[in-house]
C-alpha positions as CSV (number, residue, x, y, z in Angstrom):
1,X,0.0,0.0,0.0
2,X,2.8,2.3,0.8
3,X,4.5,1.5,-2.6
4,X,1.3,2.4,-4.5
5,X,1.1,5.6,-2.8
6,X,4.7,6.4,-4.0
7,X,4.0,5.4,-7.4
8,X,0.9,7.8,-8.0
9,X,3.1,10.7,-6.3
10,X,6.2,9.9,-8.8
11,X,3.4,9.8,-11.4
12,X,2.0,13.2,-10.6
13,X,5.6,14.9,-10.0
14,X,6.1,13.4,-14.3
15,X,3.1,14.7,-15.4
16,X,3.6,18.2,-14.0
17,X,7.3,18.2,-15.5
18,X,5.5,17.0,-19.0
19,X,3.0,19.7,-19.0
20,X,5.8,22.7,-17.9
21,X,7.8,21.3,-20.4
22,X,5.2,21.8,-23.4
23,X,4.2,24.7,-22.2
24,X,7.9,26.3,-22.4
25,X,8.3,24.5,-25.7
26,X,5.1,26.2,-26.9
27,X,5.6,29.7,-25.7
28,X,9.3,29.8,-27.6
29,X,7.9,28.6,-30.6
30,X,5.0,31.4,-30.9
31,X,7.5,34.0,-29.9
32,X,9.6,33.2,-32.9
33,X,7.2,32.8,-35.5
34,X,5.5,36.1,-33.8
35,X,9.2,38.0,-34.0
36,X,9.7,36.6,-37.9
37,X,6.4,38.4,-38.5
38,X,6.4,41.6,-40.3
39,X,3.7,44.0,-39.4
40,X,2.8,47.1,-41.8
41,X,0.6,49.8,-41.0
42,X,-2.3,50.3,-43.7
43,X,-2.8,54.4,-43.7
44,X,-5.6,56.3,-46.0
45,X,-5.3,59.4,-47.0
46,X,-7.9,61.9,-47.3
47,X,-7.0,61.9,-50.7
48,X,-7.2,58.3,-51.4
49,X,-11.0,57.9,-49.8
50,X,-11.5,61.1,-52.3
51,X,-10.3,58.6,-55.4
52,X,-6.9,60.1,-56.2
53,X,-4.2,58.1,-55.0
54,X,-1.3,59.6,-57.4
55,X,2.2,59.2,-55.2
56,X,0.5,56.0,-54.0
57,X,3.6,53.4,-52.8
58,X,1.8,49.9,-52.5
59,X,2.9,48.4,-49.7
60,X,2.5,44.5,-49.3
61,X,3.6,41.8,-46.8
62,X,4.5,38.2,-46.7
63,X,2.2,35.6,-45.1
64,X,-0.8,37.6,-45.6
65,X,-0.3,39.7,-42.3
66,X,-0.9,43.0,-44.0
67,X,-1.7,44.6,-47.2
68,X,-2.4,48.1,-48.7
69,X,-1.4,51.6,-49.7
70,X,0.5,53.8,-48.1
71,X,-0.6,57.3,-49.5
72,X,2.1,59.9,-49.5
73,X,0.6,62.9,-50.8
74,X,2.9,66.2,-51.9
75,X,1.6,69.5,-50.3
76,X,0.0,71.4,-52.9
77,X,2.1,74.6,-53.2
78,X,1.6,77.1,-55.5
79,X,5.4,78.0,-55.5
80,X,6.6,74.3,-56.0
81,X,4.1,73.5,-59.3
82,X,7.0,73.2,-61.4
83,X,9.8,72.1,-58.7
84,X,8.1,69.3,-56.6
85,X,8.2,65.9,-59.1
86,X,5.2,64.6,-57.0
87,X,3.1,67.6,-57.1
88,X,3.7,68.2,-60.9
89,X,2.8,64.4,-62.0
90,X,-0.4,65.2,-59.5
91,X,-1.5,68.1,-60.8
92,X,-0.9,67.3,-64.5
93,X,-3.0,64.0,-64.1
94,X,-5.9,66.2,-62.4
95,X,-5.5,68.4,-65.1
96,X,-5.0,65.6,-68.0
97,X,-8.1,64.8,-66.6
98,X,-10.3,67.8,-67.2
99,X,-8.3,68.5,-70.5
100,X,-7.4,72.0,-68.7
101,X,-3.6,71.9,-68.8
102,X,-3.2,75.7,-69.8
103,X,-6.1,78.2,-68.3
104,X,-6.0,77.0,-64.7
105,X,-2.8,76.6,-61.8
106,X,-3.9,74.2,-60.1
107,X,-7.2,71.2,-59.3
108,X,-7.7,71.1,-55.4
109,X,-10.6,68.2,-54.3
110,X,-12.9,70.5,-51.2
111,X,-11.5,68.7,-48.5
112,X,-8.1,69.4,-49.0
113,X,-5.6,72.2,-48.0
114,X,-3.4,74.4,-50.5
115,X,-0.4,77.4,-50.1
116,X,0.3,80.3,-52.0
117,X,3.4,82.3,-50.7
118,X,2.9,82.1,-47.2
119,X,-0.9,81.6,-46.9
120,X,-2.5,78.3,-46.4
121,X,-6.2,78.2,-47.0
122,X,-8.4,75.1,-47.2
123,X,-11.2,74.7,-49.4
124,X,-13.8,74.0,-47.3
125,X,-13.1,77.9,-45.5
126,X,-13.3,79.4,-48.8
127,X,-16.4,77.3,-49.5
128,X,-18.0,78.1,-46.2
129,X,-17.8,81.4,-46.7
130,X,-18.8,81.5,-50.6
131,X,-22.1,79.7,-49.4
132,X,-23.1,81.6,-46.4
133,X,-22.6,85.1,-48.7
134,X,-25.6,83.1,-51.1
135,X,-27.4,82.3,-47.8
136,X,-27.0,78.4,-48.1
137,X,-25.0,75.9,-45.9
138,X,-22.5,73.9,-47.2
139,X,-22.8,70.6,-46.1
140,X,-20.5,68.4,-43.8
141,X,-20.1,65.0,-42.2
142,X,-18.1,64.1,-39.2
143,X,-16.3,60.9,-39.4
144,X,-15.9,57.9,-36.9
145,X,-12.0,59.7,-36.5
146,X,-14.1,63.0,-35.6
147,X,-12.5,64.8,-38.8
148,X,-15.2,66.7,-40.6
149,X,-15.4,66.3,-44.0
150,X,-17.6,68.0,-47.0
151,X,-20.0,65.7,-47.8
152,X,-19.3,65.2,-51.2
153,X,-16.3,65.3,-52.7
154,X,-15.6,67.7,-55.5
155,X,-13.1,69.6,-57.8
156,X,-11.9,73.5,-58.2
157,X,-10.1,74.9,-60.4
158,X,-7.9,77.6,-59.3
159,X,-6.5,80.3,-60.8
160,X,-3.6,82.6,-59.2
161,X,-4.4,86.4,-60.3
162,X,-1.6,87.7,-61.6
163,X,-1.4,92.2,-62.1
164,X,-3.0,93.0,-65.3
165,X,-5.4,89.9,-65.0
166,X,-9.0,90.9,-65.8
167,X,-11.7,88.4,-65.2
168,X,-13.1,88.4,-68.6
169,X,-10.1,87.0,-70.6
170,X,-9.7,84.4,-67.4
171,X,-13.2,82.8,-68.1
172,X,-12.3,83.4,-72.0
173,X,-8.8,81.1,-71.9
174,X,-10.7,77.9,-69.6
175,X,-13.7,78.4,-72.3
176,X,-11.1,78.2,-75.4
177,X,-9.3,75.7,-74.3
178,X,-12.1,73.6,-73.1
179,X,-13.5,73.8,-76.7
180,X,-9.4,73.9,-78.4
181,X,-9.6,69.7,-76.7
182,X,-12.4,68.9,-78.6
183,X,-11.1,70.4,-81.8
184,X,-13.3,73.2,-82.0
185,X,-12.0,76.2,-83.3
186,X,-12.8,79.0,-81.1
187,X,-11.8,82.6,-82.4
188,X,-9.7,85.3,-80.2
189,X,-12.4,87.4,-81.2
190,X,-15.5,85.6,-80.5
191,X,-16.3,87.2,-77.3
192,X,-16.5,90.2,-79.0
193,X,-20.0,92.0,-79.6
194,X,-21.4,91.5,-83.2
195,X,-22.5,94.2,-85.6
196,X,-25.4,95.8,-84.1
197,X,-23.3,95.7,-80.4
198,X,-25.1,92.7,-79.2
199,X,-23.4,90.2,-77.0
200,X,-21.9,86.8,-78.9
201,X,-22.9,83.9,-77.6
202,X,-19.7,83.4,-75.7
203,X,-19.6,86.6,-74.4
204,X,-22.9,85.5,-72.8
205,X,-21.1,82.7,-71.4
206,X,-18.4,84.7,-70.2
207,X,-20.5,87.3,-68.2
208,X,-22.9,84.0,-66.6
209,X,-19.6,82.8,-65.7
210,X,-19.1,85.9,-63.7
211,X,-22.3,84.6,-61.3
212,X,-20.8,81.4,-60.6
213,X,-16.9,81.7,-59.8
214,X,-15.5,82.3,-56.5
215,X,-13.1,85.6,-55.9
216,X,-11.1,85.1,-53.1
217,X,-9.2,87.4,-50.6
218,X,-6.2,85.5,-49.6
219,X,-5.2,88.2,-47.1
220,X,-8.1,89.1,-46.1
221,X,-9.7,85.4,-45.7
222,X,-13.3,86.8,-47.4
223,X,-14.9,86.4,-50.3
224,X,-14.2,89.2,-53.1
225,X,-15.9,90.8,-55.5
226,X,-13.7,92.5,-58.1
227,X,-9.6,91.7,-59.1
228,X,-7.8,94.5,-57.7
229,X,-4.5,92.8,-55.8
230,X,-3.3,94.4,-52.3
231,X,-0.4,92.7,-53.4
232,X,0.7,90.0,-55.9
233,X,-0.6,86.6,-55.1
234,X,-3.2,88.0,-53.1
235,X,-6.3,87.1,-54.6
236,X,-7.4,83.5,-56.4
237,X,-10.3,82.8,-59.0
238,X,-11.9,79.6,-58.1
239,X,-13.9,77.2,-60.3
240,X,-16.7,74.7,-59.3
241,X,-15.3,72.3,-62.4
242,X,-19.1,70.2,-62.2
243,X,-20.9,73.2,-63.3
244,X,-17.9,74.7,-65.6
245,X,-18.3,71.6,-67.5
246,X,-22.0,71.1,-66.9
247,X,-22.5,74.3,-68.8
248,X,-19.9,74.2,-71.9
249,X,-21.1,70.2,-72.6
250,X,-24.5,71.6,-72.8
251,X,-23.9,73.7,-75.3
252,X,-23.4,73.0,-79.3
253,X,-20.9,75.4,-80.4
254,X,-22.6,76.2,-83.5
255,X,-25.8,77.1,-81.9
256,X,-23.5,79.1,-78.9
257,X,-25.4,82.5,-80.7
258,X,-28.6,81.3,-79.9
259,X,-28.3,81.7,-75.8
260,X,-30.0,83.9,-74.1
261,X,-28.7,85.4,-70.8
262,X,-30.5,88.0,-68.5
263,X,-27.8,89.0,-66.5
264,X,-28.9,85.9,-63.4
265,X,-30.0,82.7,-65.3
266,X,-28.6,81.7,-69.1
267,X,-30.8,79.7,-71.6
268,X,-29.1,77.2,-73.7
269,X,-31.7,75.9,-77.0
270,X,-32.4,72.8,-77.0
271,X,-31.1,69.8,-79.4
272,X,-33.1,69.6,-82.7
């Protein structure tokens, strides 16, 4: 009886050592297949949930741990255009886009930021302010993160005033260049009135476009009404690039005479 009771204790005591045993085994080997495991993070951009992921490094792992794109986005500034590699290709695809390469500086989306000289200014400010001077409110979401966002994601088109600039000939080079990419031949003089002094058909055009661009004071953080710099680089011309082009595709260039404008609302004749 005594030997049986010695047995079952020696038993126990193995079992115990069998079980630590294992368990050290186990927790080495997890640790090392853990440490040969390489984790990337997965970031988004603002600009890649917005749909333009240029400057986009994909990023992918072994084993399936993690996948995706890491979105390095240039800063859009006005002074770098020509210098920063990144910003160039970003801009010239945005622009390739549109088929505006000449008439504007630069395609910002609304929820992103942009310098000139030493002013930052986001799109959604500038937007803000354009709306509440019509007496709407420009819409915005807040996101799980808590960021706010505008609620749907658009493109401007802006224009850096330059001294001399007038806002007529602006309009006049996105419209001729608009129509120059679809090979139609628009004359440097077609803005011009006709014989009896009436308005052409794109000068109608031209002065509706007045109604529906954005003048902004870059200095002054307001909404504009006329060209006049305080400085240079002090004033910006910006384009809601849906209505720009919801307008101009409307229209059949060689019926462009036939619109009417009242000085608030433009009629365009209908397809025959």
């Amino acid at each position: 009886m005594h030997f049986k009771k010695n047995q079952t204790s020696i038993l126990i005591i193995l079992i115990v050592l069998i079980t630590l045993v294992a368990v050290i085994v186990g927790s080495l080997y997890f640790r090392k297949q853990r440490d040969n495991q390489t984790f990337v993070p997965v970031q988004k951009t603002m600009a890649a949930l917005s749909g333009t992921d240029n400057g986009a490094d994909k990023i992918k792992t072994q084993d399936g741990v993690a996948q995706g794109d890491i979105i390095v986005m240039p800063n859009i500034d006005y002074k770098h255009l020509t210098k920063d590699k990144k910003l160039k290709s970003l801009m010239g695809s945005r622009k390739q886009k549109l088929g505006l390469d000449k008439s504007l500086d630069m395609i910002v989306n609304s929820d992103e930021s942009f310098t000139i000289g030493d002013i930052e200014i986001s799109m959604s400010d500038i937007l803000k302010k354009a709306f509440l001077k019509e007496g709407e409110v420009f819409e915005e979401k807040i996101e799980h993160s808590g960021e706010i966002r505008p609620r749907k994601i658009k493109e401007y088109g802006i224009y850096v005033i330059q001294a001399g600039d007038n806002i007529w000939n602006i309009h006049f080079n996105i419209l001729k260049e608009f129509y120059d990419n679809r090979d139609i031949d628009v004359s440097p003089q077609a803005d011009e009135p006709g014989n009896q002094g009436l308005s052409s058909g794109v000068g109608k055009i031209l002065k509706f476009s007045e109604t529906i661009v954005i003048i902004y004071n870059l200095i002054e953080k307001k909404i504009d009404t006329n060209l006049d710099l305080l400085e240079p680089l002090s004033k910006i011309v910006v384009y809601n690039m849906d209505e720009v082009f919801s307008l101009l595709t409307e229209i059949n260039y060689k019926n462009i005479d036939r619109i009417q404008f009242d000085g608030k609302s433009i009629w365009i004749p209908a397809e025959k």
